[in-house]
N, C-alpha and C positions, 0 to 999 in steps of 0.2 A: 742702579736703582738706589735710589735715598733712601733706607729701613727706618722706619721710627722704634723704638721698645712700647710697647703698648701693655704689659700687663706679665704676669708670670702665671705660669701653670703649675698651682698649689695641691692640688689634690685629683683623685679621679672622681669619678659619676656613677654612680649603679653601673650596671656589668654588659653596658652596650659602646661602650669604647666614650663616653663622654668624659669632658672633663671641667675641673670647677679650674675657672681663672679670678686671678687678682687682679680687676681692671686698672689702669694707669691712664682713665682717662676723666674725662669733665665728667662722667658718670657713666654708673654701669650700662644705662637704656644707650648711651649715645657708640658706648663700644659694639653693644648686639648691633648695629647696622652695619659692623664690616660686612664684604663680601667675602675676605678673603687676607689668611693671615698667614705670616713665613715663621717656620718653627726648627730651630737648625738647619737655617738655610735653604728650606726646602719649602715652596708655597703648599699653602693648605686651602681648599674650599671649606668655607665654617658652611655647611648642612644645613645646621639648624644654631637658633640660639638664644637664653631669656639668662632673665635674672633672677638670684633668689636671694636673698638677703645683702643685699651688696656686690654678692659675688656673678659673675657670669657664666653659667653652665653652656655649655656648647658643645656639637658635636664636629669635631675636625674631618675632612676627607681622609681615608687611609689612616684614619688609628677607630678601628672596627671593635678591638676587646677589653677587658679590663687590663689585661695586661698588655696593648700598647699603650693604653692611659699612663699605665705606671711609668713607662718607660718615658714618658713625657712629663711627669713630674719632675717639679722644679727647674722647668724650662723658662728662660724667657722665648715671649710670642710677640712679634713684629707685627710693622704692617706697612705699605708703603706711603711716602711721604704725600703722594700723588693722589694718594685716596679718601685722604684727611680731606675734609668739607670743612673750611672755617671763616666764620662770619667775614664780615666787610672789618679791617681793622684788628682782626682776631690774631693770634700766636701759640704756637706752640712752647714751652717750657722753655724747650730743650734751645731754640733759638734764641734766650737770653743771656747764656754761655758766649762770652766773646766781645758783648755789650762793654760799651765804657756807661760808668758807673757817675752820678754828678748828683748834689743836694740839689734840696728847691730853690736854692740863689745861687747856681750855676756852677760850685767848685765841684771840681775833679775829686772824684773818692778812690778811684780807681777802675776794675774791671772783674765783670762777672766772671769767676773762675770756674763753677759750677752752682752744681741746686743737691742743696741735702733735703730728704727725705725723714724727720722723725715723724713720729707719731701725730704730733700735733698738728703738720702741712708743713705746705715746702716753702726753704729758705735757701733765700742768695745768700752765696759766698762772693765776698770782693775784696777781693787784692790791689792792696794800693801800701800806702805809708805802714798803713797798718791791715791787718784783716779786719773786715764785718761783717757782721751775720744779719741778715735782714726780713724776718718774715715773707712771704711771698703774697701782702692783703694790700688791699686797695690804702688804707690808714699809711700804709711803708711803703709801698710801690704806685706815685703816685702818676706816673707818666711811662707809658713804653712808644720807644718809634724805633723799630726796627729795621726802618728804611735809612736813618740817619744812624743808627746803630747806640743810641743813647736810652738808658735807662733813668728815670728821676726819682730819686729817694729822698723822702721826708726824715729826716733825722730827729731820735729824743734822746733826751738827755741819757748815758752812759752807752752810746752805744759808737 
């Protein structure tokens, strides 16, 4: 089974075993429609689940107290590939990893070697002659086809 990372488990919930997660998705409403999420390895039925300020409160199958919340802290929580809903033409992230890399007049930049994560949103890394660091917005990322395995990046100056 294909796991995706879908979020971490940041914090506990009041003292009925829930827990506050870090969504790692298109948003927090779209994460609450899992059915069902793998948490060291182990499937969990999510109960119940809403959002409160970003984050996703949810209650896991078999973590019942505050203290198995705790013991779930700083978890990452999966979810399978299979269960992801994604538009017609849609992608996940994590399958830009692997992509050859090319400007909008066709030269080879290299290959997506990963996606960093700061604060600001996420950015390709691509390995080629040299590295670049590439925001992950529609302005820099101006084509994906993951069928053809090509990503197209708008280049500006210094980068």
């Amino acid at each position: 089974m294909d796991l995706i990372e879908t979020g971490k488990i940041v914090n506990t919930h009041a003292l009925r075993g829930e827990v506050k997660i870090e969504p790692w998705a298109d948003s927090a409403e779209a994460f609450c429609r899992f059915a069902r999420l793998f948490l060291d390895g182990e499937e969990r039925a999510v109960e119940r689940a809403r959002v409160q300020k970003g984050f996703v409160i949810a209650k896991l199958a078999g973590i019942d107290t505050v203290e198995d919340a705790e013991k779930a802290k700083n978890h990452i929580v999966y979810v399978p590939r299979e269960d992801i809903d994604l538009e017609e033409g849609g992608y996940l992230i994590a399958d830009l990893v692997g992509l050859r890399a090319v400007d909008t007049e066709g030269a080879q930049l290299g290959k997506v070697t990963g996606i960093l994560t700061p604060p600001g949103g996420e950015v390709l890394e691509i390995q080629g002659q040299r590295e670049i660091l590439v925001p992950l917005r529609g302005d820099f990322v101006t084509g994906v086809d993951i069928e053809s395995g090509v990503v197209t990046i708008r280049l500006i100056e210094g980068m």
